[in-house]
C-alpha positions in Angstrom: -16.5 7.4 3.9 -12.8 6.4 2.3 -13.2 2.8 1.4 -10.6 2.2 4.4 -11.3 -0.8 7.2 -11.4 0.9 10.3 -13.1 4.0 8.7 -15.9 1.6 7.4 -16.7 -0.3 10.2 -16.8 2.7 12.3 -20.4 3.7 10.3 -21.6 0.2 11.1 -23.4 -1.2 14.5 -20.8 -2.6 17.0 -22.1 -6.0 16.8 -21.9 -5.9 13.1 -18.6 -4.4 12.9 -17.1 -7.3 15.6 -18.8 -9.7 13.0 -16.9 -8.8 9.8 -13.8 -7.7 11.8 -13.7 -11.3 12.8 -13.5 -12.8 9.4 -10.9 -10.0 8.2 -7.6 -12.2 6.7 -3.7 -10.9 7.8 -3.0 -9.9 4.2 0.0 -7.4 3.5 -2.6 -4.7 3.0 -6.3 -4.2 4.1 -7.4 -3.7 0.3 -7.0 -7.3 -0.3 -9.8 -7.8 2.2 -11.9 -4.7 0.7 -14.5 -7.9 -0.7 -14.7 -11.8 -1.0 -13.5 -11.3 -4.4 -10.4 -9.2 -3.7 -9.5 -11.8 -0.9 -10.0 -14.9 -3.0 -7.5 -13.6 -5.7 -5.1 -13.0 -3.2 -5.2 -16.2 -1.5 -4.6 -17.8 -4.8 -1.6 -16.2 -5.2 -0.8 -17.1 -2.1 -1.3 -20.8 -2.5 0.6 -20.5 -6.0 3.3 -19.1 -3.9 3.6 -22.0 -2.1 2.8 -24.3 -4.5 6.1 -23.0 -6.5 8.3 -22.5 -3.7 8.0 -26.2 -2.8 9.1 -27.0 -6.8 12.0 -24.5 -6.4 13.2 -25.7 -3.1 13.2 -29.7 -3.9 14.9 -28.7 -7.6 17.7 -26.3 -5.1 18.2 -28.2 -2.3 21.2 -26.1 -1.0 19.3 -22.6 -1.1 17.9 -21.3 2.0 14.7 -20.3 2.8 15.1 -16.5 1.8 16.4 -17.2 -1.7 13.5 -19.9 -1.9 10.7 -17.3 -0.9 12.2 -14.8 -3.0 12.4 -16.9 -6.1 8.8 -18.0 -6.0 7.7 -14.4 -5.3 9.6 -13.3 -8.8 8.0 -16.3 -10.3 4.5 -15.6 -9.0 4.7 -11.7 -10.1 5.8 -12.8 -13.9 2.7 -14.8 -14.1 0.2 -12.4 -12.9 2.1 -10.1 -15.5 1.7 -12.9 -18.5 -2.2 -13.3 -17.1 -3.2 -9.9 -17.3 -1.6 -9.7 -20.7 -2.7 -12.6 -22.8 -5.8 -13.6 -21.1 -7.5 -10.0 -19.4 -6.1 -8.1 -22.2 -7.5 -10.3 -24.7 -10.7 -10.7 -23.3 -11.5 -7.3 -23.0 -10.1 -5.9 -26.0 -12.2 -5.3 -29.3 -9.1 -6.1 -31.6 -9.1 -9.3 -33.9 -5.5 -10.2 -33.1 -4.3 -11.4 -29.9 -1.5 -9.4 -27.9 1.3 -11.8 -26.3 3.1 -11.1 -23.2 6.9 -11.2 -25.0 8.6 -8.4 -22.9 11.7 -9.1 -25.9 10.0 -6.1 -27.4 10.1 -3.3 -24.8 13.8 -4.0 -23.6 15.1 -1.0 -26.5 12.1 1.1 -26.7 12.9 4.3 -26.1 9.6 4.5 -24.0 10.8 2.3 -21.6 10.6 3.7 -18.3 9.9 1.0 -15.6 8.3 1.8 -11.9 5.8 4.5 -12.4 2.3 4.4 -12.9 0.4 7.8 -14.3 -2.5 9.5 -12.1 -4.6 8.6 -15.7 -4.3 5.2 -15.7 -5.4 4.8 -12.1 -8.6 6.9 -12.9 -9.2 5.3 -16.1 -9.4 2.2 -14.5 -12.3 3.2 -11.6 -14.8 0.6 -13.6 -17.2 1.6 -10.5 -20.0 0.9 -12.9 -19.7 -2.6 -13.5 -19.8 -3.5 -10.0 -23.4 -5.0 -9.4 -25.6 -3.6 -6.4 -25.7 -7.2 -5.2 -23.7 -10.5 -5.9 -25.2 -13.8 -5.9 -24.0 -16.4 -3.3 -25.0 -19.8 -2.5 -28.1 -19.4 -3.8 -28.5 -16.1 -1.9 -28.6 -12.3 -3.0 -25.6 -10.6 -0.8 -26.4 -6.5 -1.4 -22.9 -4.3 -2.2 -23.0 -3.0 1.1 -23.1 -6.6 3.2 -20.1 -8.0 0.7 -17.8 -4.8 1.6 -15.1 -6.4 4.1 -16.9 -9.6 5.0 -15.1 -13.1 3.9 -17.6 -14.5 5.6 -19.1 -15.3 2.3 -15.4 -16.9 1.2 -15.0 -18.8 4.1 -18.6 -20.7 4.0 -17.9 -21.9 0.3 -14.2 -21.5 -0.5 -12.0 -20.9 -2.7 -13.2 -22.7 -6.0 -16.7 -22.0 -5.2 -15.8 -18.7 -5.2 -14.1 -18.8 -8.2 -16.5 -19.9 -10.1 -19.6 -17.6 -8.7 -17.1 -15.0 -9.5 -16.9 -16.3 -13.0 -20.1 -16.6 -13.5 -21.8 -12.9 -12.0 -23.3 -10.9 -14.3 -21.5 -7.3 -14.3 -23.6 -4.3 -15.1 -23.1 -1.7 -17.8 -19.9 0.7 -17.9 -20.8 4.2 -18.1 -21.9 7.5 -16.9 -26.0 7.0 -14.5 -24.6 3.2 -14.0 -22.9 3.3 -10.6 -24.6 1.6 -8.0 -25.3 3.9 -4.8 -22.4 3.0 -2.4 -20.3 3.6 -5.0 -21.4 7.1 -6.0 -18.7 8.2 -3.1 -16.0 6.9 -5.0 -16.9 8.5 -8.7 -17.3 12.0 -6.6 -13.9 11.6 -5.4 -12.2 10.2 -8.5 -13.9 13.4 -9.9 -12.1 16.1 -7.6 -8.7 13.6 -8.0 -8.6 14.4 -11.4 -9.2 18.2 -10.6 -6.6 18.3 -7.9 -4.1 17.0 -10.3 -5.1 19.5 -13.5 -5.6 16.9 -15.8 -6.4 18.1 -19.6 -9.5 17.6 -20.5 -10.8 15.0 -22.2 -10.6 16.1 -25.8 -7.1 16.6 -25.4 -6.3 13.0 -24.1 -8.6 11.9 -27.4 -6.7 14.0 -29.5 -3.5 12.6 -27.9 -4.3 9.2 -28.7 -5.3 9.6 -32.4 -9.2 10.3 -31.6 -8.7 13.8 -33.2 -11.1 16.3 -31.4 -14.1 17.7 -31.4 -16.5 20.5 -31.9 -19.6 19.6 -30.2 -20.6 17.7 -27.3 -22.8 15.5 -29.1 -19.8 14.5 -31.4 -18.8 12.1 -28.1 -19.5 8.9 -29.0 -22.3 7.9 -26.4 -26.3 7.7 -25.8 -28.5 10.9 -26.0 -29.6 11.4 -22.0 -25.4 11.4 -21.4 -24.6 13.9 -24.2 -27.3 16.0 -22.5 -26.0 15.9 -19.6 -22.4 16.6 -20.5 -24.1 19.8 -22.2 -25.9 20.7 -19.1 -23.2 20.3 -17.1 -19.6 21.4 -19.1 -21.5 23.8 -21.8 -18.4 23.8 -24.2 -16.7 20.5 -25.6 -13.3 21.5 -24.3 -14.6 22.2 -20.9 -15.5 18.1 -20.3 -12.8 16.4 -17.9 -10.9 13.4 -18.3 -12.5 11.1 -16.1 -16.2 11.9 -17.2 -15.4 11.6 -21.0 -13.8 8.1 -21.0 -16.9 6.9 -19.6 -18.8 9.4 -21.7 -18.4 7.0 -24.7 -20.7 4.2 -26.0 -19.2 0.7 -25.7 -18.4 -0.9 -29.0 -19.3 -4.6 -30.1 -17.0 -7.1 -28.9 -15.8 -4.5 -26.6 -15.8 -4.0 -22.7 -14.8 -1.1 -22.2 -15.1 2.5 -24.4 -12.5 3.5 -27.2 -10.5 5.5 -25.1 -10.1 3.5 -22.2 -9.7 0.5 -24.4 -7.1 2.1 -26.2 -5.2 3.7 -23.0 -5.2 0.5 -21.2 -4.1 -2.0 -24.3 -1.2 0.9 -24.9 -0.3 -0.2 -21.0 0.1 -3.3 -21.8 3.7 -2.9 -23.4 4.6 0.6 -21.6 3.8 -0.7 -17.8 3.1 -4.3 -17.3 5.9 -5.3 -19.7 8.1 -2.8 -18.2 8.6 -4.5 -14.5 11.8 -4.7 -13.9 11.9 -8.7 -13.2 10.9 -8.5 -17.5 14.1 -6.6 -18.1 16.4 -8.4 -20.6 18.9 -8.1 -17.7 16.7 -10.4 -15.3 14.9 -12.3 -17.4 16.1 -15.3 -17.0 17.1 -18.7 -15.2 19.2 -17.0 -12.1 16.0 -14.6 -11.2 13.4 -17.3 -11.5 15.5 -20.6 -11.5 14.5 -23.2 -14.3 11.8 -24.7 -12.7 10.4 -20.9 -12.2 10.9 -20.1 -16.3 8.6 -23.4 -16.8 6.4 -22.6 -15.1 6.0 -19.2 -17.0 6.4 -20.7 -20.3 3.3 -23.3 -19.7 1.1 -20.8 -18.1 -1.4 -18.2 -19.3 -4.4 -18.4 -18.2 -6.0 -18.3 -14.4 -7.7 -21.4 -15.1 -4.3 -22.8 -14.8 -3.6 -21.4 -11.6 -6.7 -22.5 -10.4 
């Protein structure tokens, strides 16, 4: 089933389903309660919120409540922006030079184009594979299936607990045979996504991106028992979609992710999280986030921080 709430506890016993439904948090949007994880980050942001609307309210004692909230929400989205950039980015990427979250440097590219997000980039970034089939808790083993929409776990050892567990699970391998088995749902679907919206193939997003093709399937850079099975199943080179490829490929030292993905999502670094609007060099600045809101930018770039 769709990895939707009411869909989900639908498959489950009613006593169960009354059970998770109870520890279900009033988020914006039910994905933020899709795991412990999901609902932790979100209630961090939450708290930052809070945290910075307090700062911007004593600092502005004659603005209003709206112009408070609103502040601290511009303020709150630049971080998670300057986050993902210099410390996600970072981590993940293979590269021996660090990539800083200066959005000076899109504001007169001529690929510029804020407020869309490509049908590539959110397939690219189904890392199904690295989810584990079971998370440990407490010193507990919580299976995939009991942490789906369940904050019980959150709510018995809070928020830094959480943080820190999180921090501190082992992820499994990205790549194709990898997936653990409530997840194979997802991959089947991201498959027929990908076919319903006529991607290229694979080679030509590699060739796009200064790959260059190629000629045989066992010129994909990956592990013998996947290159079979990309022969088995595709025949020709040409014939292997986009979102089987990227996770076709072998995972280089120092990497997380494979070349293409790594390459696809450090390119979206500059060309969609440094293209939000609030980055703009027309609202980048004191009257968007107030001064105690451009501070708090400056000094932070890590989670840790936040935390």
């Amino acid at each position: 089933p769709p990895l939707r709430l009411e869909e989900f506890l639908k498959e489950l016993p009613p006593d169960q389903a009354a059970a998770k439904r109870a520890t279900i948090f009033a988020f914006a949007g039910e994905r933020a309660n899709a795991t412990p994880y999901t609902a932790m980050m979100n209630i961090l942001f939450l708290r930052e919120h809070n945290r910075l609307a307090a700062l911007i309210g004593q600092a502005n004692p004659g603005w209003d409540d709206e112009r408070v909230f609103q502040t601290a929400r511009n303020v709150n989205i630049a971080l998670l922006i300057k986050i993902v950039v210099e410390e996600y980015i970072n981590h993940i990427s293979p590269y021996h030079f660090q990539i800083s979250a200066d959005p000076s440097v899109c504001w007169h590219a001529r690929w510029n184009k804020p407020g869309w997000i490509p049908i590539e980039f959110n397939l690219l970034y189904r890392w199904h594979s690295l989810t584990p089939a079971a998370f440990e808790l407490d010193g507990r083993v919580v299976p995939l299936t009991d942490f789906l929409f369940d904050n019980s776990h959150l709510l018995r050892i809070g928020l830094g607990e959480a943080m820190a567990r999180a921090s501190a699970q082992r992820a499994w391998r990205i790549g194709l045979h990898n997936t653990a088995d409530p997840l194979i749902w997802v991959e089947l679907a991201s498959v027929r996504q990908g076919r319903n919206n006529r991607l290229a193939s694979y080679h030509d997003y590699r060739e796009a991106y200064g790959y260059g093709r190629g000629t045989r399937v066992e010129q994909i850079p990956g592990d013998p028992p996947p290159v079979a099975a990309l022969r088995a199943a595709y025949g020709d080179v040409d014939n292997v979609e986009f979102f089987v490829g990227i996770f076709a490929e072998d995972v280089a030292p120092r990497a997380a992710v494979p070349p293409l993905i790594g390459r696809m999502v450090a390119l979206d670094a500059f060309s969609q999280a440094l293209t939000n609007p609030l980055l703009s060099e027309h609202a980048y600045n004191p009257a968007t986030f107030s001064p105690v809101g451009m501070e708090a930018i400056a000094v932070t770039s890590r989670l840790q921080q936040i935390v």
